[in-house]
C-alpha positions, 0 to 999 in steps of 0.5 A: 675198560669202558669206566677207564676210557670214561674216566680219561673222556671226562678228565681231557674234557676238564684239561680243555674246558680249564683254559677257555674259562680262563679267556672268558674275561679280556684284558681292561684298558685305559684309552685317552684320545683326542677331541676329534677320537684320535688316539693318545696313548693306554694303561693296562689295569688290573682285575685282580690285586697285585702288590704295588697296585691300588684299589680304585672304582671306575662306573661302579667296578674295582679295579687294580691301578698303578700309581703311575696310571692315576697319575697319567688319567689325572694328566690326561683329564687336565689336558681336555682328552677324554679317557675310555675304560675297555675290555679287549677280548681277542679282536673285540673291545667293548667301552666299559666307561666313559665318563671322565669324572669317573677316573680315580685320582691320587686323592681317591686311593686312600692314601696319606697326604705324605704318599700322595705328594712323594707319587706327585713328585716322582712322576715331575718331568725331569729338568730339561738340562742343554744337550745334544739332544734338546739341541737336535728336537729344538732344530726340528720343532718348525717342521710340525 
């Protein structure tokens, strides 16, 4: 009886460690912000692979990035915002990099010349064709 109850301490024991090991690590994130640290916008990037996504190093760790991410930090570079690599765990962020020359580019993934150019041209701003819209924001664009 008392190797049963044994037994079941150590598996529950093992059921609840299994979870909070998982939470050891946080989420990662890339922030852009203005000049005066206001905030702009943020990509969640990976840790682990995942199919879509490319390899890239920031500060000397791997990563798991979307295209559209690259593009959006190469946009955000070029624009003069700066961008921060964090770790968010729970309320807590932690600044893993911040040194905008450390952000991959397209050129940086190892990817053929070809792909690189078919990403750029995917991730173009559309045309802004005349409509109601565009009509409407024109009208309100004195009020900034």
């Amino acid at each position: 009886m008392k190797r049963s109850l044994s037994c079941l301490a150590a598996s529950a024991i093992g059921v609840f460690a299994l979870p909070g090991a998982s939470f050891a690590q946080g989420d990662f994130y890339i922030r852009s912000q203005y000049s005066n640290g206001s905030f702009t916008g943020f990509h969640e990037i990976l840790t682990s692979p995942k199919e879509g996504y490319y390899e890239a190093r920031y500060c000397d760790r791997t990563f798991f990035v979307s295209s559209t991410t690259v593009v959006w930090t190469e946009e955000q570079n070029a624009a003069g915002r700066t961008l921060i690599l964090e770790e968010n765990k729970g309320a807590s962020r932690k600044v893993v990099c911040a040194d905008n020359t450390a952000f991959a580019t397209l050129d940086d993934l190892g990817l053929q010349p070809k792909e690189v150019e078919k990403i750029r041209r995917r991730n173009e701003p559309l045309d802004m064709k005349s409509s109601r819209i565009r009509t409407i924001r024109d009208a309100f664009k004195q009020f900034k």
